[in-house]
VOGU-3710 file (C-alpha; in Angstrom, 3 decimals, decimal comma):
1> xxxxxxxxxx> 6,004/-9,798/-13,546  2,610/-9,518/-12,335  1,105/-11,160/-9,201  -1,799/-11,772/-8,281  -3,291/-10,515/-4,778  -6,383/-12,573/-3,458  -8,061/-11,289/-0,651  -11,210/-11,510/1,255  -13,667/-8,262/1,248  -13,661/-6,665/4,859
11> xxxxxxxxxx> -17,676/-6,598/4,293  -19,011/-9,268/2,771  -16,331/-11,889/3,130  -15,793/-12,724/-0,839  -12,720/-13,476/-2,265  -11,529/-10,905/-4,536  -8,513/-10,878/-6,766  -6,379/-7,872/-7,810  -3,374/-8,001/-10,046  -0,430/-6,154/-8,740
21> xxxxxxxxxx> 2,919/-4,968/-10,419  6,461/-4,857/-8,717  6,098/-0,988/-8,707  2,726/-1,006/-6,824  4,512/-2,162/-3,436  4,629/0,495/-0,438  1,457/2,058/-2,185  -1,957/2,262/-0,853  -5,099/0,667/-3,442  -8,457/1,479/-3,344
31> xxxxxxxxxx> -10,653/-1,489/-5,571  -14,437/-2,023/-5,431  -16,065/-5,460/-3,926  -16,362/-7,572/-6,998  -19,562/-8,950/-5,730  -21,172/-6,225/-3,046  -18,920/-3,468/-4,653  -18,581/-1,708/-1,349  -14,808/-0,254/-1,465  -11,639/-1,751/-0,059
41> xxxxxxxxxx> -8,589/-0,108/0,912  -5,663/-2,277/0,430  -2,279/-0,736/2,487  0,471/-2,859/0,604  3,741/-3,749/1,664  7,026/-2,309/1,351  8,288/-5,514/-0,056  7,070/-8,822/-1,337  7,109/-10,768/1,979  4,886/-8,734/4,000
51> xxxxxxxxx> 1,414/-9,274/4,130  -1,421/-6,465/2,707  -3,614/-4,527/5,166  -7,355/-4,884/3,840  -10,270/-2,732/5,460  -13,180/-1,470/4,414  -13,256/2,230/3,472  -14,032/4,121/6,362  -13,565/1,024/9,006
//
């Protein structure tokens, strides 16, 4: 099942959705700023109860 990951961007404070699969967890995701496009490096957790690490790329 498919959830749905809403975050703010580290650089221009948008919200920004990305869909995430089970498999994804313990990965690292790099996604574009949906409105300054500026990229954000997502760290996700090992497991569904932890919370994601967001940054800017670079910061």
């Amino acid at each position: 099942m498919m959830e749905i990951l809403e975050l703010d961007c580290p650089w221009c404070g948008e919200p920004n959705e990305l869909p995430l699969e089970p498999q994804e967890l313990g990965q690292q995701v790099l996604m574009d700023c949906r409105v300054c496009c500026r990229p954000i490096e997502i760290d996700l957790p090992d497991d569904a109860d932890g919370r994601p690490v967001v940054r800017g790329e670079g910061q």
